[in-house]
C-alpha positions as CSV (number, residue, x, y, z in Angstrom):
1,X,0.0,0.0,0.0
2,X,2.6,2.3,0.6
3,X,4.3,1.4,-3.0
4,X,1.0,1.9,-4.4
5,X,0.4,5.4,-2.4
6,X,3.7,6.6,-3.8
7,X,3.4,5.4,-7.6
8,X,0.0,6.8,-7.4
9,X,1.0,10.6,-6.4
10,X,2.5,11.2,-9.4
11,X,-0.5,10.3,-11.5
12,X,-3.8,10.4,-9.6
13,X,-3.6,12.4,-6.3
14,X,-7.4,11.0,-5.2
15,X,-6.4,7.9,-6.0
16,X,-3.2,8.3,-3.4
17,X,-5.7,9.9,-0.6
18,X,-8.1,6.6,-1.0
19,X,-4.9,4.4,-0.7
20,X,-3.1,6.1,2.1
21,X,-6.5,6.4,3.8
22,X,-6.9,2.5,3.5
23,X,-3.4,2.2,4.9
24,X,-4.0,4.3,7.8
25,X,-6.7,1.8,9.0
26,X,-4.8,-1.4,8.4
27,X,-1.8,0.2,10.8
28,X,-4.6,1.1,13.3
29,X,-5.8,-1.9,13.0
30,X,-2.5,-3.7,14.5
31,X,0.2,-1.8,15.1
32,X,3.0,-4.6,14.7
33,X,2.1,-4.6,10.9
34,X,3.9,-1.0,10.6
35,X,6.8,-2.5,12.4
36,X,7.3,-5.5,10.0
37,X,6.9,-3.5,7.3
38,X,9.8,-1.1,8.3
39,X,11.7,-4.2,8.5
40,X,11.5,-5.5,5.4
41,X,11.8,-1.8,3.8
42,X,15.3,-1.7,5.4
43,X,16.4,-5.2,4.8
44,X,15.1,-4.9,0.4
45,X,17.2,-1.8,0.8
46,X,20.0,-3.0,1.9
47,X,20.1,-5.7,-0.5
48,X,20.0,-2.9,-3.3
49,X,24.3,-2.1,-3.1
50,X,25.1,-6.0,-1.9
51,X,28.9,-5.9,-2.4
52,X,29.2,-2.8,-3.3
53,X,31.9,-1.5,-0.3
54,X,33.2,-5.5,-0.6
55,X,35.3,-4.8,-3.5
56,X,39.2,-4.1,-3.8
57,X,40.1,-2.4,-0.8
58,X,43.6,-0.7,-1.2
59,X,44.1,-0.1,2.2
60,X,40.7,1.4,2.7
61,X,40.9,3.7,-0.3
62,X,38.1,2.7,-2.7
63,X,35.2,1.4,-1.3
64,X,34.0,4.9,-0.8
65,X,34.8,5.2,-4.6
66,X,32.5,2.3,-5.1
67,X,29.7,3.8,-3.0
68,X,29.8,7.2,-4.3
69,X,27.8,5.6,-7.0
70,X,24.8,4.9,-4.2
71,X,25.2,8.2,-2.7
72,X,24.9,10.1,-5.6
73,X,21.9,8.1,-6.9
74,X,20.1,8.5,-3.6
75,X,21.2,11.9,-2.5
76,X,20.1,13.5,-5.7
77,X,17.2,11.6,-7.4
78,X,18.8,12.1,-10.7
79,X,18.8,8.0,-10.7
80,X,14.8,8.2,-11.9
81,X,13.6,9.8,-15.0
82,X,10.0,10.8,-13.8
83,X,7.2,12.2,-15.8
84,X,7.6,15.3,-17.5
85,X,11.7,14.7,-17.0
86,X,12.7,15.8,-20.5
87,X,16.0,16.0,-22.1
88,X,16.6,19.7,-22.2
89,X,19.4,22.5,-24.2
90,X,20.5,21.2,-27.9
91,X,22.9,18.5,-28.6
92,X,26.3,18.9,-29.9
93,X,25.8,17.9,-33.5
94,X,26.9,15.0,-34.7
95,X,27.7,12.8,-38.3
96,X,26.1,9.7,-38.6
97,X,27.4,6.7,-40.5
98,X,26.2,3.5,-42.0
99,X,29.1,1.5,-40.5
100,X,28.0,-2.1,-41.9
101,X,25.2,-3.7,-43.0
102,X,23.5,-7.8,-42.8
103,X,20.3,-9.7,-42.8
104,X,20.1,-11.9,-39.5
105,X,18.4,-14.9,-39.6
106,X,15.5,-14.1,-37.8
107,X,15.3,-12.5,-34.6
108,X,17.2,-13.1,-31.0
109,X,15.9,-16.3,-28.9
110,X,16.5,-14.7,-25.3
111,X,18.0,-12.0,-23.7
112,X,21.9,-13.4,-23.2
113,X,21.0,-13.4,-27.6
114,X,19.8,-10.2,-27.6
115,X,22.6,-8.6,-25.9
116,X,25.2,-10.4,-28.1
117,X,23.9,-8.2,-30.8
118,X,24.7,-4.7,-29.3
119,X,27.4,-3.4,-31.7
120,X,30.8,-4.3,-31.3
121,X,32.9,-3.5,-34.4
122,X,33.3,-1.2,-36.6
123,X,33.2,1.7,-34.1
124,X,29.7,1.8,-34.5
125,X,27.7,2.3,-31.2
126,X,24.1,2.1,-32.4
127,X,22.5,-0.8,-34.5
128,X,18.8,-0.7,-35.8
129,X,17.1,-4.4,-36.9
130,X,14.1,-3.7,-39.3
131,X,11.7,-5.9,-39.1
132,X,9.4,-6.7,-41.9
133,X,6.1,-8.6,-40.4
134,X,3.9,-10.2,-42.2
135,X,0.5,-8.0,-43.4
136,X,2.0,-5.6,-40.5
137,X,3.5,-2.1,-40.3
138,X,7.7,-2.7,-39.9
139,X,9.1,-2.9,-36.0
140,X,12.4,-1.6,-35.2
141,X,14.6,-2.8,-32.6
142,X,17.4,-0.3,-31.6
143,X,20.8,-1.8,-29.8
144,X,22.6,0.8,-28.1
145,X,25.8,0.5,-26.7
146,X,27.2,1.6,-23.5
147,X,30.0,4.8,-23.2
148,X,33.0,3.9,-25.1
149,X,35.2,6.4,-23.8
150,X,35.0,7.3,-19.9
151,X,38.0,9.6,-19.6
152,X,37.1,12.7,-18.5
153,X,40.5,14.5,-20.2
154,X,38.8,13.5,-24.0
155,X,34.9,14.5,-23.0
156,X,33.4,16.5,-25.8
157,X,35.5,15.0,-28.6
158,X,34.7,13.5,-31.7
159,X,33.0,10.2,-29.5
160,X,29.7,11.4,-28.7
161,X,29.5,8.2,-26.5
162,X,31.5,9.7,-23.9
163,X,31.8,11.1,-20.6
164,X,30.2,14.3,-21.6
165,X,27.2,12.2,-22.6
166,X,27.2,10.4,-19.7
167,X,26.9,13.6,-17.5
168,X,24.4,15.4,-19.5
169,X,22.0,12.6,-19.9
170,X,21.9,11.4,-16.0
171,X,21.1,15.3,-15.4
172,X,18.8,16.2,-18.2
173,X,20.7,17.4,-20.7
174,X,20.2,16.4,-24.3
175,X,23.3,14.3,-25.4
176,X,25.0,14.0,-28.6
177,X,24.5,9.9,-28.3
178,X,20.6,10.6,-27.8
179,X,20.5,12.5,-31.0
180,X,22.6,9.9,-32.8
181,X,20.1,7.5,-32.0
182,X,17.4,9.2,-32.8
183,X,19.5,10.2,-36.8
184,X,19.9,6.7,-36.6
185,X,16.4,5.5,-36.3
186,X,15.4,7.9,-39.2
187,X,18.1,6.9,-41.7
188,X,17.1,3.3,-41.0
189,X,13.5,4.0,-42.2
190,X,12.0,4.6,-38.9
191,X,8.7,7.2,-38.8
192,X,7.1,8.7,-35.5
193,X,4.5,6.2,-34.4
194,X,6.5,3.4,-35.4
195,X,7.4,0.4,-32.6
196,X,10.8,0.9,-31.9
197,X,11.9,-1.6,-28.9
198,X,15.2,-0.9,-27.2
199,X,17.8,-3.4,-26.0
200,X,20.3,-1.0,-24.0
201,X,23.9,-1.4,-21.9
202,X,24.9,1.2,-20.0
203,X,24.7,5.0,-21.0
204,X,22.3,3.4,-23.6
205,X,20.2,2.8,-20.9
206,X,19.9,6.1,-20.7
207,X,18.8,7.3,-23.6
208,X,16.7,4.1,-24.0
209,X,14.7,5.9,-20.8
210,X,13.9,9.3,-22.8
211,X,13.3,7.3,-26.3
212,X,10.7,5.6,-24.0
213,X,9.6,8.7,-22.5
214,X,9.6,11.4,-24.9
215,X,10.5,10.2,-28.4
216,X,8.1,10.3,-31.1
217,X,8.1,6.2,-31.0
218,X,6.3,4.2,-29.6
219,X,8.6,1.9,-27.6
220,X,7.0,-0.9,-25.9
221,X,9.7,-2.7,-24.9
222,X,13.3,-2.4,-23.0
223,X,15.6,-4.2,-22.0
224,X,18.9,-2.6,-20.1
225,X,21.7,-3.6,-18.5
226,X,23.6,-1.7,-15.6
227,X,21.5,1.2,-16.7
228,X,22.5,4.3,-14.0
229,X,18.6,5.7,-14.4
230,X,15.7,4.0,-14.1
231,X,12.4,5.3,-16.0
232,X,8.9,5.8,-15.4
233,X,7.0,3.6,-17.2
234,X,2.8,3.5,-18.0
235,X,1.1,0.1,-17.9
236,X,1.5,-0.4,-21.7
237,X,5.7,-0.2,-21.4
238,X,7.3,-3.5,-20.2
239,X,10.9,-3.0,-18.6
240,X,13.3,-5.5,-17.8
241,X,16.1,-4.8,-15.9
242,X,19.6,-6.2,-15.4
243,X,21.1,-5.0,-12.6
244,X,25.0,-6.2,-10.6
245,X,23.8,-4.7,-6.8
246,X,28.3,-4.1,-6.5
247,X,27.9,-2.1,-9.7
248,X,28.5,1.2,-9.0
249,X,27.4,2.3,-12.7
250,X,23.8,0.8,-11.9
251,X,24.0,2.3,-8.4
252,X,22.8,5.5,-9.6
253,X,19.7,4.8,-10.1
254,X,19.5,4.4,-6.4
255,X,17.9,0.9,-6.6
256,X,15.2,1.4,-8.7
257,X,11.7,1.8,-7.9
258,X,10.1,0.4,-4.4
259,X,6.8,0.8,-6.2
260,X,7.8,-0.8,-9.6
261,X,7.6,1.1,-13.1
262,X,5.8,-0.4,-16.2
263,X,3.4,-3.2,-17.2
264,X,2.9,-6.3,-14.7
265,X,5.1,-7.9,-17.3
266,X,8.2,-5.8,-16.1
267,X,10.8,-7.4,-13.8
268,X,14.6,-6.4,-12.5
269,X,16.5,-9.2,-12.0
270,X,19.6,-8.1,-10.0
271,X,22.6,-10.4,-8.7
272,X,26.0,-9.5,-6.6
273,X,28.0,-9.3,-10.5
274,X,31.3,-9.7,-8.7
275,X,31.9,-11.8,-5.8
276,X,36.0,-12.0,-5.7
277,X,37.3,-9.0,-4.6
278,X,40.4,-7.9,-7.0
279,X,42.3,-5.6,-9.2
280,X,39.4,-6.4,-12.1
281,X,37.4,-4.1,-9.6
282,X,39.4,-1.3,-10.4
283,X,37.9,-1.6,-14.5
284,X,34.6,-2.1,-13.3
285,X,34.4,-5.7,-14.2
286,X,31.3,-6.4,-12.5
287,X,29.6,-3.4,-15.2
288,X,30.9,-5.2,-18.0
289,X,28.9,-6.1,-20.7
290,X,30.2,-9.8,-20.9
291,X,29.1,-9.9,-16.6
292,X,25.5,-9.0,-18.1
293,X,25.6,-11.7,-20.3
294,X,26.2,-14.1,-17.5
295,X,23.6,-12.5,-15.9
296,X,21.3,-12.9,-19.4
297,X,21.9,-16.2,-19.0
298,X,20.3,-16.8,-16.0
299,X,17.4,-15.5,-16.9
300,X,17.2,-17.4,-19.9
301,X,17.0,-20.8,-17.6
302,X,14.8,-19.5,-15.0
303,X,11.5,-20.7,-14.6
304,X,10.2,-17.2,-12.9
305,X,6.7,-16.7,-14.7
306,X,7.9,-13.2,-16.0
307,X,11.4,-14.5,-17.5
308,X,9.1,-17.5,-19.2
309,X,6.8,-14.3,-20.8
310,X,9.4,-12.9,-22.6
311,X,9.9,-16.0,-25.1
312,X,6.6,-14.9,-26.3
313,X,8.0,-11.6,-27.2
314,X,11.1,-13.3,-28.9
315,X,8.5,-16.0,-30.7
316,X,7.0,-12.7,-31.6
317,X,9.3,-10.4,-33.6
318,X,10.8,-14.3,-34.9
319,X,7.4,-13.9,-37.4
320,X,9.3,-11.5,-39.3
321,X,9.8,-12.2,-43.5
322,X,13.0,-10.5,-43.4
323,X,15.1,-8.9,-40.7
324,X,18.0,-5.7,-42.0
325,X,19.9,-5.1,-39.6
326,X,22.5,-2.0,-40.2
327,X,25.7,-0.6,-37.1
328,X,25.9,3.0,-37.3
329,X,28.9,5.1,-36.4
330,X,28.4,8.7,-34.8
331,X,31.0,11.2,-34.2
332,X,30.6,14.5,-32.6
333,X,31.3,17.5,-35.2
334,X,33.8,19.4,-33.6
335,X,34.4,23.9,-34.4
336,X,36.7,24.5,-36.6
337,X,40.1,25.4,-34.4
């Protein structure tokens, strides 16, 4: 009730005020269900940054580093995209690319499949799959890669999956990735109103929130990994989530929702990403993409009810005649010196 109370403020005041009233009379009605409820508040939120100060120490030095992640996520509530939360200012421009081009044989099986096709070579961060259905308007599904450059010394170059990207999306600014995508999406024949699902890692998850959110398509469906925001999603938008708890990239979005964001269908499956403490801590091993696909995995072989729904959503898109796929590679167009 509380969850619901919350969710509901945003939306539907009334509707809140009938909840919280109901609430009020279940805690009058025996006081020790307040107290268990606290409990199990603090224990889920705990559970949120498992193993996130249990990484390489060096002598005490880092695990703050690892939790700054947390604090910023929960100290500043940049780490959900609420309602009304849109991408402001103007993008750098930017050049997009067809980088390469191929016609998969039909369309991925699970989710450890789906990530496997986020771009890889070629330099090219975005990938779009047409998908020509049968008697059916064309769906798109959009891969976005994660930053490919996090040194702060090279923010604003010619990568426009970058640091500076990364900054200005978590706190509203318009990014030159985000309009990439979106240059993308329209050279690959995609029109406002048109499905466009999202499969996301990273800062993609990012600007998978605001395609969802404020894009002229109609996205349905996406999938992230490690994503440091979390949006918020109507009943007719399924999310699913990967999330490492000792990632401190994911950590920003302050674990999540309590009262859940998108269509009954939408689940966060989250796991410690990580367990041996080491120097692979120090590259964010646990935020790697290849960790997500581990985690993928799992889901693939679960039996949860929600992870079994999504096989209908693969068997889905599989109807497809033909599947192009085409990688994309965006560069940031610099001033003249």
């Amino acid at each position: 009730l509380r969850a619901r109370a919350e969710a509901l403020a945003h939306t539907d005041a009334a509707a809140a005020a009938a909840v919280e009233a109901r609430l009020a009379r279940l805690l009058a009605s025996d006081g020790s269900v307040g107290t268990l409820a606290d409990t199990l508040e603090r224990t889920a939120d705990a559970r949120r940054f498992r193993g996130l100060d249990d990484q390489y120490d060096a002598a005490g030095l880092l695990p703050p580093v690892f939790l700054g992640g947390a604090f910023v996520g929960v100290t500043s509530g940049l780490g959900r995209v609420r309602p009304g939360m849109a991408l402001g200012a103007t993008a750098d421009p930017v050049r997009v690319s067809v980088a390469s081009r191929s016609r998969p044989t039909g369309a991925p099986s699970g989710l450890a499949s789906a990530l496997r096709r986020l771009p890889s070579a070629s330099g090219a961060q975005v990938a779009i799959e047409k998908y020509t259905m049968p008697g059916e308007a064309p769906r798109y599904v959009a891969y976005l890669a994660g930053s490919r450059s996090m040194s702060l010394r090279t923010a604003g170059g010619t990568e426009p999956w970058d640091m500076k990207s990364n900054i200005e999306l978590y706190t509203g600014g318009r990014s030159a990735s985000y309009q990439a995508t979106l240059d993308a999406l329209a050279a690959a024949g995609a029109r406002p109103g048109d499905r466009v699902d999202v499969v996301a890692h990273s800062q993609g998850g990012m600007i998978a929130a605001h395609l969802a959110m404020e894009s002229p398509f109609a996205v349905t469906t996406q999938i992230t990994a490690g994503s440091p925001v979390e949006p918020t999603l109507s009943a007719d938008h399924t999310l699913v989530q990967l999330r490492h708890t000792d990632d401190v990239v994911s950590a920003l979005a302050a674990g999540g929702a309590r009262e859940g964001t998108g269509s009954a269908d939408s689940f966060t499956a989250s796991r410690v990403g990580d367990p041996d403490a080491g120097r692979q801590d120090l590259a964010l091993e646990t935020h790697s993409l290849e960790n997500y696909m581990e985690t993928a995995a799992m889901v693939d072989a679960s039996a949860d009810p929600r992870a079994e729904a999504l096989d209908a959503y693969w068997a889905d898109l599989d109807r497809a005649v033909t599947v192009d796929r085409t990688e994309y590679r965006a560069e940031r167009v610099l001033p003249d010196p």
